[in-house]
PLY file of the C-alpha trace (Angstrom):
ply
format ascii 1.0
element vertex 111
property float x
property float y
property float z
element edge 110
property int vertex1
property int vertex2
end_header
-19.94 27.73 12.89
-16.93 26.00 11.69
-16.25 22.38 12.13
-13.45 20.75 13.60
-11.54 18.69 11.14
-11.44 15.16 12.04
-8.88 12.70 12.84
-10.96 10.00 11.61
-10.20 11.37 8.14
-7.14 12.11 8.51
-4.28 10.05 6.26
-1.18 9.71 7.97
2.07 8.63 5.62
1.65 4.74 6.08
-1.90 5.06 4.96
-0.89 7.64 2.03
1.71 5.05 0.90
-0.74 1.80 0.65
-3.10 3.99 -0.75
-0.70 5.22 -3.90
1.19 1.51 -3.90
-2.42 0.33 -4.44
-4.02 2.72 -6.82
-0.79 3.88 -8.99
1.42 1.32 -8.53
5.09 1.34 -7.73
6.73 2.50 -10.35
4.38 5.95 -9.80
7.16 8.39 -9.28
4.46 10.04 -6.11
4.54 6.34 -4.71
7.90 5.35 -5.33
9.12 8.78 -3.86
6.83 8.33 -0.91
8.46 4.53 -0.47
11.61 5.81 -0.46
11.17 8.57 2.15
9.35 5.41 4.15
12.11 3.42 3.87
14.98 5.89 4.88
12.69 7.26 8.03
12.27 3.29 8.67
16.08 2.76 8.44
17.23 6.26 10.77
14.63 4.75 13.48
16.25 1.23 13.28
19.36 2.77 13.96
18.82 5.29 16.54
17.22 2.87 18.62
19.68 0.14 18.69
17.28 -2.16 19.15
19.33 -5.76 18.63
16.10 -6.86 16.75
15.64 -3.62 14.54
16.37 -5.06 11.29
14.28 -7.93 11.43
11.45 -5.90 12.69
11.90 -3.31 9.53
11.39 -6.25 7.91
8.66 -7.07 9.00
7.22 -3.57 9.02
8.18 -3.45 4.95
6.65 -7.04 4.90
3.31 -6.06 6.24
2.96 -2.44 4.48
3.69 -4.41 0.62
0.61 -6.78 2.11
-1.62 -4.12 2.70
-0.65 -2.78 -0.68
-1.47 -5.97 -2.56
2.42 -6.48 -3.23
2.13 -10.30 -2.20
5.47 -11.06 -3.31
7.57 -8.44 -1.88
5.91 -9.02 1.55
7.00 -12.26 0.45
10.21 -11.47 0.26
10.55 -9.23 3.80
8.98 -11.44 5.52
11.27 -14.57 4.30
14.28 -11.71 5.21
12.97 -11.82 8.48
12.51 -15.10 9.22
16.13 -16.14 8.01
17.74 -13.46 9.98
15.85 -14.14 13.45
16.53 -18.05 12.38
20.28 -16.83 11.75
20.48 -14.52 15.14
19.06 -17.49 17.23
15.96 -15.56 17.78
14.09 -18.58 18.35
10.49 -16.78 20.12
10.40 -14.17 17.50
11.28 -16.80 14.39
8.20 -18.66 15.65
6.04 -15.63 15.57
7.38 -14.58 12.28
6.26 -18.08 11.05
3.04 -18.07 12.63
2.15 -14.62 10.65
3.21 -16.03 7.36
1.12 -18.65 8.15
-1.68 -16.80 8.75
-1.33 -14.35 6.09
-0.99 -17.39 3.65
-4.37 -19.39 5.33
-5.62 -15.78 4.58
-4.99 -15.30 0.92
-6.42 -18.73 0.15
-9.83 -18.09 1.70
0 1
1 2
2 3
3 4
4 5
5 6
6 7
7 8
8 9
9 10
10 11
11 12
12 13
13 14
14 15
15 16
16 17
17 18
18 19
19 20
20 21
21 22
22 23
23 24
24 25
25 26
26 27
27 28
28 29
29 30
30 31
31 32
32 33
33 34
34 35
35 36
36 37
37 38
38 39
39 40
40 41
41 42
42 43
43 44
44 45
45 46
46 47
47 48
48 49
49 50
50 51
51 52
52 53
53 54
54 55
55 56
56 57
57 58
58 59
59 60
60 61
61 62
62 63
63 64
64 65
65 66
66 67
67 68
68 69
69 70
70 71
71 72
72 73
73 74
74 75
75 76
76 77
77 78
78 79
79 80
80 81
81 82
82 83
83 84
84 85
85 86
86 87
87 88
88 89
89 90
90 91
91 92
92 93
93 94
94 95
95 96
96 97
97 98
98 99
99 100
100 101
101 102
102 103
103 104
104 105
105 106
106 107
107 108
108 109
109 110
């Protein structure tokens, strides 16, 4: 009888991506190729949607994926990127939410 595969294991392209940034690093061509694809898939979405908050939110979608890779300072980065542009848009509710996930993420990293 032949099993079903499971979903469970199952890697989609996010998980694929932390998994390379983590184990070969960025500079990998596989990983770096793989970021790149991310990015420009991350970027069409942004703009097909025309979502007035897209680019903060790719931001913060960048921000969170370098976390989960161990790149502390480029999520760093994003997420500073996002909280300047929602503070420069006037974006006052999503600012403070941006600000309360640094926050966390930092209270995090020093436990």
């Amino acid at each position: 009888m032949e099993k079903m595969p499971s979903f469970e294991n199952k890697e989609n392209a996010k998980q694929r991506l932390i998994r390379l940034l983590k184990k070969k690093g960025a500079k990998d061509p596989e990983a770096k190729s793989l970021l790149d694809m991310w990015t420009r898939e991350q970027e069409e979405q942004v703009e097909k949607e025309n979502n007035p908050n897209g680019a903060i939110e790719l931001n913060l979608r960048r921000a969170r994926l370098y976390f989960e890779a161990g790149y502390v300072d480029e999520a760093s980065e994003n997420f500073e990127a996002a909280r300047m542009q929602a503070w420069n848009e006037n974006k006052q509710n999503l600012y403070q939410a941006i600000m309360a996930e640094m926050d966390k993420l930092e209270s995090d990293l020093e436990q």
